[in-house]
C-alpha positions as CSV (number, residue, x, y, z in Angstrom):
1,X,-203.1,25.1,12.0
2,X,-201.8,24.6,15.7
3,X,-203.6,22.0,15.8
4,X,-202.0,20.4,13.2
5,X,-198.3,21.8,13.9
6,X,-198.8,20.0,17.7
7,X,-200.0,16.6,16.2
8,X,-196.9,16.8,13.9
9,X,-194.4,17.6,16.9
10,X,-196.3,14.6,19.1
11,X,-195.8,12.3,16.2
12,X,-192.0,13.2,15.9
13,X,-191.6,12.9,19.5
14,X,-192.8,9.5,19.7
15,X,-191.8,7.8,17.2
16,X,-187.9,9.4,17.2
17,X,-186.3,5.9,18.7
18,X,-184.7,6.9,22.5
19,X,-181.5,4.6,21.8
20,X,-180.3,7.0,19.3
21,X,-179.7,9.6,21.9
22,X,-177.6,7.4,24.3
23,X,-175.2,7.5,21.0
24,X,-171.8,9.5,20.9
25,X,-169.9,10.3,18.0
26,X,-166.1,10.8,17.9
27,X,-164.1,12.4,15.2
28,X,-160.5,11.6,14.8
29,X,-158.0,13.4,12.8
30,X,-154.3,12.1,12.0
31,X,-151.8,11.7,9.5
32,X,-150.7,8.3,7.4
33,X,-147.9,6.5,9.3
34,X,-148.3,3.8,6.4
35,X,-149.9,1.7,4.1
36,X,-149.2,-2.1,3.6
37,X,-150.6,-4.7,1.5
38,X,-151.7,-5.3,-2.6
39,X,-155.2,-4.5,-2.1
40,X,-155.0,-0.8,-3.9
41,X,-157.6,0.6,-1.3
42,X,-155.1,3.5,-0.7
43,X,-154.6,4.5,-4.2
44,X,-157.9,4.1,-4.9
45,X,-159.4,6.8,-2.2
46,X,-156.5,8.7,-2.7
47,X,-154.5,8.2,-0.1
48,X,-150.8,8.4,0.6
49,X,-148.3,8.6,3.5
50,X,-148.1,11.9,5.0
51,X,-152.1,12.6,4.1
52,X,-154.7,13.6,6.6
53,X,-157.6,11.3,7.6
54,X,-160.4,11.8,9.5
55,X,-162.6,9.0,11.4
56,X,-166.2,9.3,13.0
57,X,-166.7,6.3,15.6
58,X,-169.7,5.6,17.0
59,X,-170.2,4.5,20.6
60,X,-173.3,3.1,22.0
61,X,-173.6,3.0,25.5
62,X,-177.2,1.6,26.3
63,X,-175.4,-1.5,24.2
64,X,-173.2,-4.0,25.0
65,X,-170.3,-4.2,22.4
66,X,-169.7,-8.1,20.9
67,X,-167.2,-9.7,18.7
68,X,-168.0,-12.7,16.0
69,X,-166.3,-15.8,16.7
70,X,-165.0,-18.4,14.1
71,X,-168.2,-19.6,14.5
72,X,-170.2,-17.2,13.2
73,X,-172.0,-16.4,16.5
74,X,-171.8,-13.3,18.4
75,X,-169.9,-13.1,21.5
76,X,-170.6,-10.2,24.2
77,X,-167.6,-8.7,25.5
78,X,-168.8,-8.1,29.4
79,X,-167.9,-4.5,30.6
80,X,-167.6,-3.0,26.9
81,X,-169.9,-0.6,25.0
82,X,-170.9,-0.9,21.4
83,X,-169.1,0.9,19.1
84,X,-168.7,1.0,15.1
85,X,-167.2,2.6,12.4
86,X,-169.6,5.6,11.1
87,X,-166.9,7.2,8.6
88,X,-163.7,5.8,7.3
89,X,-161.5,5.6,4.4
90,X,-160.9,2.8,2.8
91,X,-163.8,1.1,0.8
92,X,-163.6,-2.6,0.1
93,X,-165.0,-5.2,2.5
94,X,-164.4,-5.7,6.1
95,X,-162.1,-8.1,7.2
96,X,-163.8,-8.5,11.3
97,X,-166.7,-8.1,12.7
98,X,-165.3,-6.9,16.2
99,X,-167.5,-3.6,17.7
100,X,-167.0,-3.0,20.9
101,X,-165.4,0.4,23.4
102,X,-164.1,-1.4,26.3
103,X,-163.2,0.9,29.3
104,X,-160.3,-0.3,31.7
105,X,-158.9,1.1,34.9
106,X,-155.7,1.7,32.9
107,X,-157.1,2.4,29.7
108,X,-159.3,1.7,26.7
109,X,-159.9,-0.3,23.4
110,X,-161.9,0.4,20.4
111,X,-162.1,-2.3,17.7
112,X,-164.8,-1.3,15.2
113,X,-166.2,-1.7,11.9
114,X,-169.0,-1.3,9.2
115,X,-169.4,-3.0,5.8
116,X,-166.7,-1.4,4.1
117,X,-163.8,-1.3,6.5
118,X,-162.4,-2.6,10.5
119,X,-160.2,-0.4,12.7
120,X,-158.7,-1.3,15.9
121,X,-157.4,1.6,18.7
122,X,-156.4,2.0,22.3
123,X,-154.4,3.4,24.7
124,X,-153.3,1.0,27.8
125,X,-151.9,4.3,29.9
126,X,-154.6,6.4,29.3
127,X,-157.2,6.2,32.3
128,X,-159.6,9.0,30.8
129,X,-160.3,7.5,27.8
130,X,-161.9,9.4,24.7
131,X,-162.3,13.0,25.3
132,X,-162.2,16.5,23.3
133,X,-158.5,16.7,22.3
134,X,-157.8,13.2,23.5
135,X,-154.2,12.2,21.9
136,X,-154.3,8.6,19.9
137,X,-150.4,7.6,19.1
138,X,-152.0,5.1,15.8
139,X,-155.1,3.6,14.6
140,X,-155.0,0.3,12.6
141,X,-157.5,0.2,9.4
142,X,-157.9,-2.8,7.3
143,X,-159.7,-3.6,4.5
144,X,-159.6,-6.5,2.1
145,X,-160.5,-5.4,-1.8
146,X,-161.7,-8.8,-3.1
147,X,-162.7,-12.5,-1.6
148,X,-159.4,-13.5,-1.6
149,X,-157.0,-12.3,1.6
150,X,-154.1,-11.3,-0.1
151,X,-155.9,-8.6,-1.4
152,X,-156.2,-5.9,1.6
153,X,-155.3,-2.7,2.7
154,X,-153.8,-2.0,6.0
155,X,-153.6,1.5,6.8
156,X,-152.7,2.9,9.9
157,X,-152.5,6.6,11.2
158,X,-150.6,8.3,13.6
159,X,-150.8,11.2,16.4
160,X,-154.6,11.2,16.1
161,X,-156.4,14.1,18.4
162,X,-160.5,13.6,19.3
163,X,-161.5,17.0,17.5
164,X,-165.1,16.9,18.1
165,X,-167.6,15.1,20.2
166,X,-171.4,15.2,19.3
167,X,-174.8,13.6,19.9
168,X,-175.8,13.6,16.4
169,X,-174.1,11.6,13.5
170,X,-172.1,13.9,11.0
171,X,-174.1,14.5,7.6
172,X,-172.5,15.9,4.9
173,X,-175.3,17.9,3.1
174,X,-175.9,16.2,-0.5
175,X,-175.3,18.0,-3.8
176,X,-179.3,17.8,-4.5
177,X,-180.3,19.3,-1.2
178,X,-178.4,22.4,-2.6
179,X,-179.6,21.9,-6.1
180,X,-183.5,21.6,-4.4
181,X,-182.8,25.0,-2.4
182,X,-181.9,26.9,-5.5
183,X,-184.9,25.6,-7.3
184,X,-187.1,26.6,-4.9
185,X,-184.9,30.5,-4.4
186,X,-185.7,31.1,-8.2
187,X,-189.4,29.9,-8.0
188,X,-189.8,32.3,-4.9
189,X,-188.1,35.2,-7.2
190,X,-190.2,34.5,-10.3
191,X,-193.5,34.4,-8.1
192,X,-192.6,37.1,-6.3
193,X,-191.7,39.5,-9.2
194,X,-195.0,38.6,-10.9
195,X,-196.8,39.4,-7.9
């Protein structure tokens, strides 16, 4: 049985990809300043001026952060980090492809973004840059709802704070998870009665 248990852990150890530890992720939390456009993204989540919302941004920095160009091709941004958009809120399709952290001696820049949604940070006085309780006076999200761009969402948030810092992405544990662990409480009750 160790000898089993010690392959196991061998196996996990190597084939557990090393780039995923150089990862940070950042949780923001702020309130609606706004929300412009027709696109309904808003409404839709159920979101409204005044609301609390809460990002996760991942930064990378064994990466180099890029942007794409008109083009289509992938431009590095030199001195930047890659970054992206782990958890937002709105939910229609991404208006940019821009993920990069870019570190300056007077401040930072986030522009990130996943499938779903692009959001664009930074703060131009603040040498430090993200760190636990970090202040962020507004965050930009946009969001276009259809193939047409007078459909989108632009959301943008205000006195944001960096509430947590972590190593490991944030995973909301699923319904069936739950579901599974009960299942497996009663069968351990039954057996154990009839034992």
């Amino acid at each position: 049985m160790k000898n089993i248990l010690s392959i196991i852990c061998l196996l996990v150890l190597l084939v557990v990809p090393t780039h995923a530890l150089a990862s940070s992720y950042y949780t923001l939390e702020g309130t609606v300043g706004g929300i412009l456009g027709s696109g309904g993204l808003a409404k839709a989540a159920g979101i409204s001026v005044g609301d609390t919302v809460r990002y996760v941004i991942q930064i990378d920095t064994d990466r180099t952060g890029f942007y794409t160009g008109l083009s289509g091709h992938d431009r590095e941004v030199r001195g930047s980090y890659y970054a992206s958009l782990f958890s937002g809120n709105l939910n229609g399709v991404s208006p940019d492809n821009h993920n990069y952290y870019s570190p300056s001696l007077l401040g930072y820049r986030v522009n990130a973004g996943n499938e779903n949604s692009y959001l664009y940070f930074g703060d131009r006085l603040n040498s430090e840059g993200l760190t636990l309780g970090s202040k962020i006076a507004t965050l930009h999200e946009k969001s276009f709802s259809g193939p047409s761009s007078f459909n989108y969402t632009h959301l943008w948030a205000t006195n944001l704070t960096v509430t947590n810092i972590s190593n490991v992405a944030p995973t909301p544990i699923p319904g069936a998870a739950l579901l599974m662990l009960g299942g497996l409480g009663v069968v351990g009750f039954v057996k154990r009665k009839l034992s």
